[in-house]
DORODREN-79949 format. One record per residue: residue number from 1; residue in three letters; z, y, x of N, C-alpha, C, O in turn. Coordinates in steps of 0.1 Angstrom, whole numbers. Layout:
N
<site NUM; ALA; <Z; Y; X>; <Z; Y; X>; <Z; Y; X>; <Z; Y; X>>
...
This chain:
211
<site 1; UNK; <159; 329; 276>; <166; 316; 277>; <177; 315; 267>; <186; 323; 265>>
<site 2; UNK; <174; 303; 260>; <187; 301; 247>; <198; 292; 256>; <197; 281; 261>>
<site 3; UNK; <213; 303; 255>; <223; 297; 257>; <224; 285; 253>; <217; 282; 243>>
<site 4; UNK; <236; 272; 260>; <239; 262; 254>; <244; 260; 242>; <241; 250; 236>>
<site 5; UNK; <255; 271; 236>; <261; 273; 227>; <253; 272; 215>; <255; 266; 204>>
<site 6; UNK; <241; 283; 220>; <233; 288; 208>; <224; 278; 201>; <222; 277; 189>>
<site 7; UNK; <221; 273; 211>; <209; 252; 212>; <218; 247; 200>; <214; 243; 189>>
<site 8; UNK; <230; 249; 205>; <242; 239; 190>; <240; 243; 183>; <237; 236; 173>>
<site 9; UNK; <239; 256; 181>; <244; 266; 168>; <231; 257; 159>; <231; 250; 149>>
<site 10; UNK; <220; 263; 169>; <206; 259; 156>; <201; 245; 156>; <192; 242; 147>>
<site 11; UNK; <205; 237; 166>; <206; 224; 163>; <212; 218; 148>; <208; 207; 144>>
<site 12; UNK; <223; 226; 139>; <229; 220; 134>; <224; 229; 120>; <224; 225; 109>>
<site 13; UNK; <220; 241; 127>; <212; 249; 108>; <196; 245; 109>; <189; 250; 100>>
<site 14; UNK; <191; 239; 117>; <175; 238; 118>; <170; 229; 107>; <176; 218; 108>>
<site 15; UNK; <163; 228; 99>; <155; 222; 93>; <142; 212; 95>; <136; 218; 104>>
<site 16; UNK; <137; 202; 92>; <127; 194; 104>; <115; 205; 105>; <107; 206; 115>>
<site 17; UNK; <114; 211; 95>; <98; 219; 96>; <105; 229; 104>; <101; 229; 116>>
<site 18; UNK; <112; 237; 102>; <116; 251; 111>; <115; 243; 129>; <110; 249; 138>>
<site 19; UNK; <119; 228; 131>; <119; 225; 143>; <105; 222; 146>; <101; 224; 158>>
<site 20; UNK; <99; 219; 141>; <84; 217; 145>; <75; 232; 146>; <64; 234; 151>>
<site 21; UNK; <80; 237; 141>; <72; 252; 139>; <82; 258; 155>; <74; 254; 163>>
<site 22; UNK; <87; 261; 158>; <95; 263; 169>; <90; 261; 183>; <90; 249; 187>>
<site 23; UNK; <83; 272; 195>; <78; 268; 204>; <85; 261; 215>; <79; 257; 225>>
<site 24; UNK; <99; 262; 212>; <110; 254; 222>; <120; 250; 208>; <122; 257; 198>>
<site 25; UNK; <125; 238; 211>; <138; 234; 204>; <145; 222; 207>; <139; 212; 213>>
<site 26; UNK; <159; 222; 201>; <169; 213; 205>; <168; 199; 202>; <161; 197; 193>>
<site 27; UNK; <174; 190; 208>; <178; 179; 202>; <177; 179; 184>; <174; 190; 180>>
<site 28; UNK; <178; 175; 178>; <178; 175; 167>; <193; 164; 167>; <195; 154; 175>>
<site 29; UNK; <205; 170; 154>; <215; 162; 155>; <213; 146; 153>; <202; 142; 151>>
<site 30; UNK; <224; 137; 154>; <222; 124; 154>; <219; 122; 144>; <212; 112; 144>>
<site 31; UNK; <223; 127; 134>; <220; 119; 120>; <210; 115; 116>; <210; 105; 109>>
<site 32; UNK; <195; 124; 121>; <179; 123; 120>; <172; 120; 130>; <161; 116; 128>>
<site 33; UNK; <180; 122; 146>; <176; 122; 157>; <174; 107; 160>; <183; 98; 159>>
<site 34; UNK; <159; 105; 163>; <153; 91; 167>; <146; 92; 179>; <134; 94; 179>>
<site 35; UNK; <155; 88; 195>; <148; 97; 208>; <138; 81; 209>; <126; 82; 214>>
<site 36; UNK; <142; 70; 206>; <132; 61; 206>; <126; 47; 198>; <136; 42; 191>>
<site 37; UNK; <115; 39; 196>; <113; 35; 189>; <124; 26; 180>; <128; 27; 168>>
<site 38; UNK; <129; 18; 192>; <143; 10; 184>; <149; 16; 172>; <148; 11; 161>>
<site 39; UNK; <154; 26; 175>; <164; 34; 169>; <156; 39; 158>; <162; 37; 148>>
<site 40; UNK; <144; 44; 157>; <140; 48; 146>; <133; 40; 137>; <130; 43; 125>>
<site 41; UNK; <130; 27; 143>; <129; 13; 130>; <140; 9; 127>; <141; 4; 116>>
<site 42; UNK; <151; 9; 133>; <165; 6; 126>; <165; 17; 116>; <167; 13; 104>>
<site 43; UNK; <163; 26; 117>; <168; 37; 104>; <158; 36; 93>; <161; 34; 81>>
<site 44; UNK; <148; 35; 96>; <139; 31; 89>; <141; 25; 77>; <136; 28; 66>>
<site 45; UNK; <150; 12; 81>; <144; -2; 81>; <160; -4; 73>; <165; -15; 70>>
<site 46; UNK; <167; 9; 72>; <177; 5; 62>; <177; 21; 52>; <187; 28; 48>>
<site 47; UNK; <168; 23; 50>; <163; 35; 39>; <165; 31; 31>; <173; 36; 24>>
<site 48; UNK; <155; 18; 25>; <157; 9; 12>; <167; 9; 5>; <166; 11; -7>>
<site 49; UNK; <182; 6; 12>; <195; 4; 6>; <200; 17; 0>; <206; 19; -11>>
<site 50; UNK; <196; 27; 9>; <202; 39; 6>; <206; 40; -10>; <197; 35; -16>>
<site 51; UNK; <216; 43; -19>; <214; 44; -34>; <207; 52; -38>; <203; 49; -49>>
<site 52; UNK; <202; 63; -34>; <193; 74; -39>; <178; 67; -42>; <171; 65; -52>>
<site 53; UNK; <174; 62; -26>; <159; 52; -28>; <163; 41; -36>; <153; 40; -44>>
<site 54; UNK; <173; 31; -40>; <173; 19; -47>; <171; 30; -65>; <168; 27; -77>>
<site 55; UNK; <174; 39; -60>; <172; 40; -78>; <159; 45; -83>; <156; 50; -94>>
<site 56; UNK; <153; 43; -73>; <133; 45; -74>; <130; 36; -77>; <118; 35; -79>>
<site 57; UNK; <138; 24; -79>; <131; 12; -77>; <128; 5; -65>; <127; 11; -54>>
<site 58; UNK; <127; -12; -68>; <124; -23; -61>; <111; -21; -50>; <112; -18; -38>>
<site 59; UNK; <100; -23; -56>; <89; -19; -53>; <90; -6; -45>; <88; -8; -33>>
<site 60; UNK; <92; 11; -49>; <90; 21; -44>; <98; 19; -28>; <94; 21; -17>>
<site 61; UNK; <109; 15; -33>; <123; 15; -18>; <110; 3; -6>; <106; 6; 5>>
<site 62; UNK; <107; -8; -13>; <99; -12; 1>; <89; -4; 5>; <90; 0; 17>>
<site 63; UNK; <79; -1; -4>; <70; 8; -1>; <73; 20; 9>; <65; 25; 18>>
<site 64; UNK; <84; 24; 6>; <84; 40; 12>; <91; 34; 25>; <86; 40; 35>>
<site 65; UNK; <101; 24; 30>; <103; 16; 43>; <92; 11; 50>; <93; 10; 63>>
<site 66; UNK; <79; 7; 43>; <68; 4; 52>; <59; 20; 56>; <55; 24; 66>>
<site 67; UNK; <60; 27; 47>; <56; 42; 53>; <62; 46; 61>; <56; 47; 72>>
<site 68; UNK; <75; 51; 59>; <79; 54; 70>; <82; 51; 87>; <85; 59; 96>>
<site 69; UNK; <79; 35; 86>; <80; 30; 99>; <65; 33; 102>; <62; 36; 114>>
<site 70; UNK; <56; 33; 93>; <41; 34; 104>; <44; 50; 105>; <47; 50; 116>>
<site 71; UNK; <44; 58; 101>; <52; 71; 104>; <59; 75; 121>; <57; 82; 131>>
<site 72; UNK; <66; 65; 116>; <80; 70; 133>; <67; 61; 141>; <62; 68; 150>>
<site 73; UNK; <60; 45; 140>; <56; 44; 154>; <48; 52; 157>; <47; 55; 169>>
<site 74; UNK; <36; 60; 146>; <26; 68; 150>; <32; 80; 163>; <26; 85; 172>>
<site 75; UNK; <42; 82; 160>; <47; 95; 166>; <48; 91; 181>; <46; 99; 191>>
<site 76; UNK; <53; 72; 181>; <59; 72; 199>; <43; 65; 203>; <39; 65; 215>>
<site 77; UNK; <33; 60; 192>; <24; 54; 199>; <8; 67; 204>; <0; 67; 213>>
<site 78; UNK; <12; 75; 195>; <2; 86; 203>; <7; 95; 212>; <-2; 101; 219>>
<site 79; UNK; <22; 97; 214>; <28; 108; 225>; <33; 105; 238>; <38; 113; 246>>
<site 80; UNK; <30; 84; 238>; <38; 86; 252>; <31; 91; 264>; <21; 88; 270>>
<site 81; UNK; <41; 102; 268>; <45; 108; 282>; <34; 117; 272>; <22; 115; 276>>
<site 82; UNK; <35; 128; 261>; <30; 137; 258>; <37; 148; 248>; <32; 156; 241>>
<site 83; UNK; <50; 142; 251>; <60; 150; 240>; <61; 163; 244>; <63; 164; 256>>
<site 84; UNK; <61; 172; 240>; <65; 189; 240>; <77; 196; 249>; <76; 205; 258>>
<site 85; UNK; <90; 187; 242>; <96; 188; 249>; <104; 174; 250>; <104; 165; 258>>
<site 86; UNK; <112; 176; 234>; <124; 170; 231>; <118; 155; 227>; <112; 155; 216>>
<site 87; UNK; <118; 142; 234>; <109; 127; 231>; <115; 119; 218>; <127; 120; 216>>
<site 88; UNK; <108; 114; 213>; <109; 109; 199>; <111; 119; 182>; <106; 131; 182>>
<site 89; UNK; <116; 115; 173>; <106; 120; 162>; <124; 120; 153>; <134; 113; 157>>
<site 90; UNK; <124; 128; 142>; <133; 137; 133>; <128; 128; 119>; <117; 130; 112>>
<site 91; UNK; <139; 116; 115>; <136; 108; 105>; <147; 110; 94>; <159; 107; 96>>
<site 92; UNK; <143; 116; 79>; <153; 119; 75>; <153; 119; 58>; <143; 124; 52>>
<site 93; UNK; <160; 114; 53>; <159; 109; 34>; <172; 114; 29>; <182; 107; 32>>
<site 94; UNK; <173; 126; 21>; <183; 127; 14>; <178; 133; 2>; <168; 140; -1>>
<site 95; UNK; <186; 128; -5>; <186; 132; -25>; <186; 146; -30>; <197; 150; -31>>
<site 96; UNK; <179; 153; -33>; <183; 169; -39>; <180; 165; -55>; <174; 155; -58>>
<site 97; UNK; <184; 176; -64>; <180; 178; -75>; <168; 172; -84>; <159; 178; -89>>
<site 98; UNK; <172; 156; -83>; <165; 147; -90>; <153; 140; -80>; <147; 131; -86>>
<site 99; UNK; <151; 141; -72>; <146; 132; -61>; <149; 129; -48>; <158; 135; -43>>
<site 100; UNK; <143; 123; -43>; <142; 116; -32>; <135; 126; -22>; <128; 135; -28>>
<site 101; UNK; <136; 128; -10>; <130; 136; 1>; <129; 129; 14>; <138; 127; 22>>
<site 102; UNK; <118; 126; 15>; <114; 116; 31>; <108; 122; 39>; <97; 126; 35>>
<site 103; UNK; <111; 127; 54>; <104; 131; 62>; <106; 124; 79>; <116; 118; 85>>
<site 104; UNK; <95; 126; 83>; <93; 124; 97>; <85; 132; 104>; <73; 133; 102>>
<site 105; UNK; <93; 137; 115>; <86; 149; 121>; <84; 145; 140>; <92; 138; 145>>
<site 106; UNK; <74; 150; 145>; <77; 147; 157>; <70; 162; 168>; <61; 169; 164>>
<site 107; UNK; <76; 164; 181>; <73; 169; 190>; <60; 169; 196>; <55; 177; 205>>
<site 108; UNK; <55; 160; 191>; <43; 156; 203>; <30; 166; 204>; <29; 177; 200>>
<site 109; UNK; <18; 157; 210>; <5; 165; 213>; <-4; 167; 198>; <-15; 173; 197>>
<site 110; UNK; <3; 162; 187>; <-6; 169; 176>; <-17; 161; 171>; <-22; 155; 181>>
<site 111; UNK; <-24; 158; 161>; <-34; 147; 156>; <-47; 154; 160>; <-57; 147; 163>>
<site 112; UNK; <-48; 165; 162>; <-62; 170; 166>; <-63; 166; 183>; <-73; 160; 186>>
<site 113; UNK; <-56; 168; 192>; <-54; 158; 206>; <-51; 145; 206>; <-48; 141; 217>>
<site 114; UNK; <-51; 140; 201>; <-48; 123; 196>; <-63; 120; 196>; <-69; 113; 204>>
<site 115; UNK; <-69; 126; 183>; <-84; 119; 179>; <-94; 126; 189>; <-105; 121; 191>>
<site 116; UNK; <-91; 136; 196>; <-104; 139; 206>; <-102; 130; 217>; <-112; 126; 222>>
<site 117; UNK; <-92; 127; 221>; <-93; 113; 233>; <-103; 105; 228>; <-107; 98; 237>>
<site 118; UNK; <-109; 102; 216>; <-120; 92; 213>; <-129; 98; 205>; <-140; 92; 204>>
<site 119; UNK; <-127; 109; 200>; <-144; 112; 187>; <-139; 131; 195>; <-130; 138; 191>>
<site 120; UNK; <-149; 133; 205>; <-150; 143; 215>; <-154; 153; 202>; <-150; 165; 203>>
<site 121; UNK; <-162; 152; 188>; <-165; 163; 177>; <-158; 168; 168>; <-161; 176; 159>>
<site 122; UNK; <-147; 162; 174>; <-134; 167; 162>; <-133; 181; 163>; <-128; 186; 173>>
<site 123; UNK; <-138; 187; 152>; <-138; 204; 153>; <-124; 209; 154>; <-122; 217; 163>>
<site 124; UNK; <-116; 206; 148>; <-105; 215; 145>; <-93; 207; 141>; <-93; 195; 143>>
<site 125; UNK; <-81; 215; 135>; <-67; 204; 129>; <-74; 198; 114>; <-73; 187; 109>>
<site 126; UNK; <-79; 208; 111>; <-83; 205; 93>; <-95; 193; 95>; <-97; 185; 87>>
<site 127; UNK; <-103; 194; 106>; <-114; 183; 106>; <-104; 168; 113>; <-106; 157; 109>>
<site 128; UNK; <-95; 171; 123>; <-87; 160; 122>; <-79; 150; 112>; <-79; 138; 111>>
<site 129; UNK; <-74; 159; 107>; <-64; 152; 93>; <-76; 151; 82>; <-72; 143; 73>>
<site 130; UNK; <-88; 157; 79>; <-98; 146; 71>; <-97; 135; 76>; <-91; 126; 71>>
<site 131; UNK; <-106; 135; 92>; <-110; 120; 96>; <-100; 111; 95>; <-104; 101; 90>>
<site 132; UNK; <-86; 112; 100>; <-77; 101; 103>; <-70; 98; 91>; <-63; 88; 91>>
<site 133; UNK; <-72; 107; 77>; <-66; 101; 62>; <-78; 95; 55>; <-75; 87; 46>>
<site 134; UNK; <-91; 97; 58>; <-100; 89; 56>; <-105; 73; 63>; <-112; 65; 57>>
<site 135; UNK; <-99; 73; 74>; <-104; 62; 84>; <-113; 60; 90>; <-122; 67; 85>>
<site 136; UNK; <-117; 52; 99>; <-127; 54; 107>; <-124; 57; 119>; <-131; 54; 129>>
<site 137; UNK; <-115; 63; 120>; <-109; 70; 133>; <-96; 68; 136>; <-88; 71; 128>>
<site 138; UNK; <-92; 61; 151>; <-77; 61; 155>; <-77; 66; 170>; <-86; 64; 178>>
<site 139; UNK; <-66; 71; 170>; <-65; 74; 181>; <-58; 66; 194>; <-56; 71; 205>>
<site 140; UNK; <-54; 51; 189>; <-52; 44; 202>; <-65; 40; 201>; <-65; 37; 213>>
<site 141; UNK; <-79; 37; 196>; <-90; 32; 201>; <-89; 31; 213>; <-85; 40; 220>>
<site 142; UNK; <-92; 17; 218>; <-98; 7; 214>; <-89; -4; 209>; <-95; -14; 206>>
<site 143; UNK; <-77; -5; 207>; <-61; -7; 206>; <-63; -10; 189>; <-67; -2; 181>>
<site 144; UNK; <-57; -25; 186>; <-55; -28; 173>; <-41; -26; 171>; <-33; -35; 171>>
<site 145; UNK; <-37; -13; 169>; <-16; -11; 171>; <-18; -3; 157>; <-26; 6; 154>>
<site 146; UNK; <-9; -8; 150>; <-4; -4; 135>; <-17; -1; 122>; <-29; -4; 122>>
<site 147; UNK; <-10; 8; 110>; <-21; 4; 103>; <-28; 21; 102>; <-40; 21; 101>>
<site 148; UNK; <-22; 31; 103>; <-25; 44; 104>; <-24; 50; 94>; <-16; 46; 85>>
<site 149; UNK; <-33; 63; 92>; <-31; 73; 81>; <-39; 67; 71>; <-32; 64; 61>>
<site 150; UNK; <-50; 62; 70>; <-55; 54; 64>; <-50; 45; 54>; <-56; 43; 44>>
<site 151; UNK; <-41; 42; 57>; <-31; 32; 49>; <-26; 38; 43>; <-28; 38; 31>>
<site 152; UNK; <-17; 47; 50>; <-8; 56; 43>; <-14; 64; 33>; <-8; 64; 22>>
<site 153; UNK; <-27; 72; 35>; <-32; 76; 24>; <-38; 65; 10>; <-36; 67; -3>>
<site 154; UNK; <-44; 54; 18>; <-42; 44; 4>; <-31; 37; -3>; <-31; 32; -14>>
<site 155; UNK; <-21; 36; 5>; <-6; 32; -2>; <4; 44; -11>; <11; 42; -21>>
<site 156; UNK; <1; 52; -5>; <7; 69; -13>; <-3; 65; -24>; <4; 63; -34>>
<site 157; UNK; <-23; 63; -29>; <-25; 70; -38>; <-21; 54; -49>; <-19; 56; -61>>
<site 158; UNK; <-20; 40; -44>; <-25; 28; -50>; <-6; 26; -58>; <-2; 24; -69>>
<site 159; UNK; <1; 29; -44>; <17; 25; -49>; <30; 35; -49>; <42; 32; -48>>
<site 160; UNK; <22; 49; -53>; <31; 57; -51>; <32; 70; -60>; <38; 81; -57>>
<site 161; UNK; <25; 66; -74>; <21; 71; -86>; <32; 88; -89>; <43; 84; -93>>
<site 162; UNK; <31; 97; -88>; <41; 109; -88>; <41; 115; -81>; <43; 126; -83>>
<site 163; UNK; <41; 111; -68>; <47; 111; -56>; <40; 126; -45>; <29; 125; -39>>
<site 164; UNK; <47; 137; -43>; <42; 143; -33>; <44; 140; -21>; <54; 135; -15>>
<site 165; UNK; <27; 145; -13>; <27; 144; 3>; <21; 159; 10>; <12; 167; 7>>
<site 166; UNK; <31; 158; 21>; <29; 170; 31>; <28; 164; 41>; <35; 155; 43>>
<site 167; UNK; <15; 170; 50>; <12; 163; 57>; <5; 178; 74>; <-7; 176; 79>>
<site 168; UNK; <9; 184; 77>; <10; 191; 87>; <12; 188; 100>; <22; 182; 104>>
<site 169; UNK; <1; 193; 108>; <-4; 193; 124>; <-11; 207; 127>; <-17; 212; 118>>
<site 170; UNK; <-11; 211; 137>; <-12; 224; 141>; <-14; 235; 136>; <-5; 243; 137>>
<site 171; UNK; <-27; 237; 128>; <-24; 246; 121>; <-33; 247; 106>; <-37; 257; 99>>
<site 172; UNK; <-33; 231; 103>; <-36; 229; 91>; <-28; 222; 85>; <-21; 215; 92>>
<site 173; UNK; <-26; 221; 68>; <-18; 211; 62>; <-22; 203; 56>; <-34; 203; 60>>
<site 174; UNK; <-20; 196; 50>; <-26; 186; 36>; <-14; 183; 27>; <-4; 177; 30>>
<site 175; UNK; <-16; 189; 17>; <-5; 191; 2>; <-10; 182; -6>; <-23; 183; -5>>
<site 176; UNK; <-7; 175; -14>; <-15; 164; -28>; <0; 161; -33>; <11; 165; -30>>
<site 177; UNK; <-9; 150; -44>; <3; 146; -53>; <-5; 135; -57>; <-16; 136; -62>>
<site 178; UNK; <1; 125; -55>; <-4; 110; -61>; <-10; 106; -74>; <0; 107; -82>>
<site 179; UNK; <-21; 103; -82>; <-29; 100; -70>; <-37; 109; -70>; <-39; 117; -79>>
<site 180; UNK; <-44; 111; -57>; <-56; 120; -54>; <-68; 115; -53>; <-68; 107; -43>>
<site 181; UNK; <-79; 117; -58>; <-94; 110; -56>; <-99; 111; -40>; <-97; 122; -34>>
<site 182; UNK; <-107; 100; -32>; <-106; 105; -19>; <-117; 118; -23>; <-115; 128; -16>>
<site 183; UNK; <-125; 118; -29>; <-132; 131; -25>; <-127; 143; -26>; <-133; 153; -25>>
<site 184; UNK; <-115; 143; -30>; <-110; 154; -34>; <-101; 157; -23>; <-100; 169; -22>>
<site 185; UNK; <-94; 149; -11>; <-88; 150; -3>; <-93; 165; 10>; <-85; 172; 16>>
<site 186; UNK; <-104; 166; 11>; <-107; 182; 19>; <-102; 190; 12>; <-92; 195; 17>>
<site 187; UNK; <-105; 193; -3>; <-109; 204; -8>; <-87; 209; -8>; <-83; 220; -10>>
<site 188; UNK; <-77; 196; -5>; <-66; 199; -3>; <-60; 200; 12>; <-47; 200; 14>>
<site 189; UNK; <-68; 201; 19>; <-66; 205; 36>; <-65; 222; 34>; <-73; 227; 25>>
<site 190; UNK; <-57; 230; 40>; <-58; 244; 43>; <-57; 244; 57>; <-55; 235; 65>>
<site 191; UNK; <-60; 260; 58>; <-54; 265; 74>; <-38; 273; 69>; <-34; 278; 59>>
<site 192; UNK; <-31; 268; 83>; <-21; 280; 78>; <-19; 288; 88>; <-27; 289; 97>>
<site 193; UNK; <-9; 296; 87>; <-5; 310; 101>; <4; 305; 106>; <11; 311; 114>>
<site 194; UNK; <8; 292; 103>; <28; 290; 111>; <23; 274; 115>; <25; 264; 109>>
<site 195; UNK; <16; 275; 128>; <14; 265; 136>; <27; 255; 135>; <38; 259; 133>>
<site 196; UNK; <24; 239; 136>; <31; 231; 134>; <29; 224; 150>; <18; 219; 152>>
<site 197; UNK; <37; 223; 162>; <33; 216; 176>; <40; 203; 177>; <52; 201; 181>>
<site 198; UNK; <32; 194; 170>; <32; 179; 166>; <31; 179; 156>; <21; 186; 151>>
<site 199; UNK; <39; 171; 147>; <30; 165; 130>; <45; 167; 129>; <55; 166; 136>>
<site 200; UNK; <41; 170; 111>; <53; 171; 100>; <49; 164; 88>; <41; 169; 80>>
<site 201; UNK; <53; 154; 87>; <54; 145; 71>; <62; 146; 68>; <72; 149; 75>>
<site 202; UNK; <61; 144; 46>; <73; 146; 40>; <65; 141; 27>; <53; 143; 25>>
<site 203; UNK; <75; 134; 18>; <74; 130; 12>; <83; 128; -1>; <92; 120; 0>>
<site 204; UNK; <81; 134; -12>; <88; 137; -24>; <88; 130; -35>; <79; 135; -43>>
<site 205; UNK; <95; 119; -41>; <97; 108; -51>; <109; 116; -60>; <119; 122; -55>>
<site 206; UNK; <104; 115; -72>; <114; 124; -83>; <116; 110; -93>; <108; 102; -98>>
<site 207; UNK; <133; 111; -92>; <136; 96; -101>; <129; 97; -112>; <122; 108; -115>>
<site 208; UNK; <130; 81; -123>; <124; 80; -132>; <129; 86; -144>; <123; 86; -155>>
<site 209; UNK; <137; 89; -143>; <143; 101; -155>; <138; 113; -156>; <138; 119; -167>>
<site 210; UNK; <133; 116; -144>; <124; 133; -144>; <112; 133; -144>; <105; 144; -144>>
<site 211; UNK; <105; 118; -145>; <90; 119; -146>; <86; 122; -163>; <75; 123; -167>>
């Protein structure tokens, strides 16, 4: 049992991937912590302004505000009443050494339990994140709710020219760099050893001075 003390301690050194890889963990602090939908399309939904994203550009700053919201709702629309522990999802954009860094991480049941509620053949995490970045497959079926990975994989390769994506659920990843041909999208799925229990996106925009 982790003391209260100690929950703070690494509440406050934890990183979103170290919290997703973690078979128990804290709150995540306020600054990223999004326990529900509200709250995490407000943050969202003022990324744009940020000066770090305005100096990507017009275009990029909306773009990456419409990602990231299908992002946070994917998280509350496939987990309700299936979160891990801690409910809602870890939304977070700050500037390092010449870019941009976007991530959204969440708790929940994971995209390979998402898509077997409807396509019972889903082999595995790596056969998951093919089907749902290709389309064809959602997991609210029968449910017309948001636009999915689908999108997101064609908005990263059509409007997001440079741009790295990490894209991790259980215990496979998906790493690219915009754009990517879809046929080429498997052959960038791995297995890894450091299980992810829910999904970890992130997303890497390097200003235009460093392209």
């Amino acid at each position: 049992m982790v003391a209260a003390a100690d929950f703070l301690l690494l509440r406050l050194r934890m990183t979103a991937l170290e919290w997703v890889q973690s078979q128990s963990a804290p709150e995540p602090s306020a600054e990223v912590y999004c326990p529900t939908r509200d709250v995490a399309t407000a943050r969202a939904q003022k990324v744009r302004s940020l000066p770090s994203v305005v100096a990507l550009g017009a275009d990029i700053a909306r773009t990456l505000t419409v990602v990231l919201s299908e992002l946070a709702d994917n998280c509350f629309d496939h987990n309700l009443g299936n979160f891990r522990d801690v409910t809602g999802c870890w939304l977070e954009v700050h500037n390092e050494s010449g870019c941009v860094r976007a991530i959204v991480a969440d708790r929940g049941q994971g995209l390979l339990a998402t898509l077997k509620k409807v396509r019972t053949d889903v082999s595995d995490d790596e056969h998951a994140i093919q089907l749902a970045f290709r389309g064809g497959v959602s997991g609210r079926a029968p449910e017309k709710r948001g636009n999915g990975l689908r999108f997101i994989w064609n908005t990263f390769n059509r409007e997001m020219k440079g741009t790295q994506l990490r894209y991790y659920s259980g215990t496979a990843r998906l790493e690219v760099s915009s754009p990517t041909p879809n046929d080429a999208l498997g052959a960038n799925i791995q297995r890894t050893s450091a299980p992810v229990y829910g999904v970890y996106a992130e997303m890497v925009f390097r200003h235009k001075t460093d392209v």
